[in-house]
C-alpha positions as CSV (number, residue, x, y, z in Angstrom):
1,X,0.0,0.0,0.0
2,X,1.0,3.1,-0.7
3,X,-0.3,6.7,1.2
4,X,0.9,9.6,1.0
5,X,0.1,12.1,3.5
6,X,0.9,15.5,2.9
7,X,2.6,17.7,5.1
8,X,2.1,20.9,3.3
9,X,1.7,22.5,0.1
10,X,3.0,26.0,-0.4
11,X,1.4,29.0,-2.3
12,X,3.9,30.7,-4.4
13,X,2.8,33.8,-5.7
14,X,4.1,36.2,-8.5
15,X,4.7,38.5,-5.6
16,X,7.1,36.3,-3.8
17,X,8.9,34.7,-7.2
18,X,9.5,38.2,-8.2
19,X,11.2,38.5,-5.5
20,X,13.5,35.8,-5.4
21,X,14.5,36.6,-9.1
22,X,15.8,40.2,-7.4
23,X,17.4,39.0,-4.7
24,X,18.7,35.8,-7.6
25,X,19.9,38.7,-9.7
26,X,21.4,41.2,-7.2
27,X,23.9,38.4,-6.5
28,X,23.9,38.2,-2.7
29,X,22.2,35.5,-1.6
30,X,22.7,35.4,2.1
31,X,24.0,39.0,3.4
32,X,22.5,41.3,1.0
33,X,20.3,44.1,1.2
34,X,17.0,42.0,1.7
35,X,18.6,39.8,4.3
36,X,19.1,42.8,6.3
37,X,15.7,44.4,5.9
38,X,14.2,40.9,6.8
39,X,16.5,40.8,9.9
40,X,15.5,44.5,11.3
41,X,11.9,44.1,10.0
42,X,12.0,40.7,12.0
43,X,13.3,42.4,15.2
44,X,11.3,44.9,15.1
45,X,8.2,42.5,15.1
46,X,9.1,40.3,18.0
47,X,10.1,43.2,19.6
48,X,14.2,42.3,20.0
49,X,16.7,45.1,19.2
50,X,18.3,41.9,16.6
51,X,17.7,39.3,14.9
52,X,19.7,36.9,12.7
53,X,18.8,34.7,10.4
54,X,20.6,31.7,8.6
55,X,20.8,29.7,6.0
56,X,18.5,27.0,7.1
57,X,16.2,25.1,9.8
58,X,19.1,22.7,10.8
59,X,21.8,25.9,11.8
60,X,18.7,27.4,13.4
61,X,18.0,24.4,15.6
62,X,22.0,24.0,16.0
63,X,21.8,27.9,17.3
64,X,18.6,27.6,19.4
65,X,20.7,24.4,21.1
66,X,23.9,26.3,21.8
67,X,21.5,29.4,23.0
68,X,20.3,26.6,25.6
69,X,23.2,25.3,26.3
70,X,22.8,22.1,25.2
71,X,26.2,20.2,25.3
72,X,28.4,17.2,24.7
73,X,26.6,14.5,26.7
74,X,23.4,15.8,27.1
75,X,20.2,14.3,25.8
76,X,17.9,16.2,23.4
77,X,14.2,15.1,23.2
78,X,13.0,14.9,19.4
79,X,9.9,14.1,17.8
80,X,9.6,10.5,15.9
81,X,7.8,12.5,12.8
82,X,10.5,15.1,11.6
83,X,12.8,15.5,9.0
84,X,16.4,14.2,9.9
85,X,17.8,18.0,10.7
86,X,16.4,17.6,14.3
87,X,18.1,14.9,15.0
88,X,21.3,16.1,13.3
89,X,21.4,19.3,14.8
90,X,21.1,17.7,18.0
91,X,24.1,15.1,17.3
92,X,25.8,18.3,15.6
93,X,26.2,20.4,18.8
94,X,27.4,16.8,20.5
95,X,24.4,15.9,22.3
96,X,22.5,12.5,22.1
97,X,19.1,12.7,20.4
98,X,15.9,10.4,22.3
């Protein structure tokens, strides 16, 4: 048998393709212009004087870890249904995924 159960479906719009063809053709992909107005427009929102943002979920969980100070020999909790970046970001900053 085979089911496939859907996790999620994004909506792309011309809006945000448009935008990625900018940022695609400025030539900075990570620490352009747009990265910082996300990053100030983000602050501003949660209400922090910074924000930071990375390149993707498994350095953001490997940040959140070391935020916590979760460490070599320490255990991590995880979830069973995930993608493999939580448990790698876990084993990343040394600790032991359960």
């Amino acid at each position: 048998m085979n089911i496939r159960i859907p996790i999620s479906k994004p909506i792309i719009e011309n809006e945000e393709i448009e935008a990625v063809v900018n940022v695609l053709k400025s030539g900075m992909l990570t620490r352009g212009k747009e990265t910082e107005n996300f990053e100030k427009e983000f602050a501003s929102y949660i209400g922090a004087k910074y924000s930071v943002s990375v390149m993707n979920g498994t350095i953001a969980l490997e940040a959140a870890l070391k935020a916590l100070g979760i460490k070599s020999g320490d255990e991590v909790i995880v979830p069973d249904f995930t993608f493999i970046a939580t448990a790698n970001a876990v084993v990343n900053v040394g600790a032991r995924p359960v």
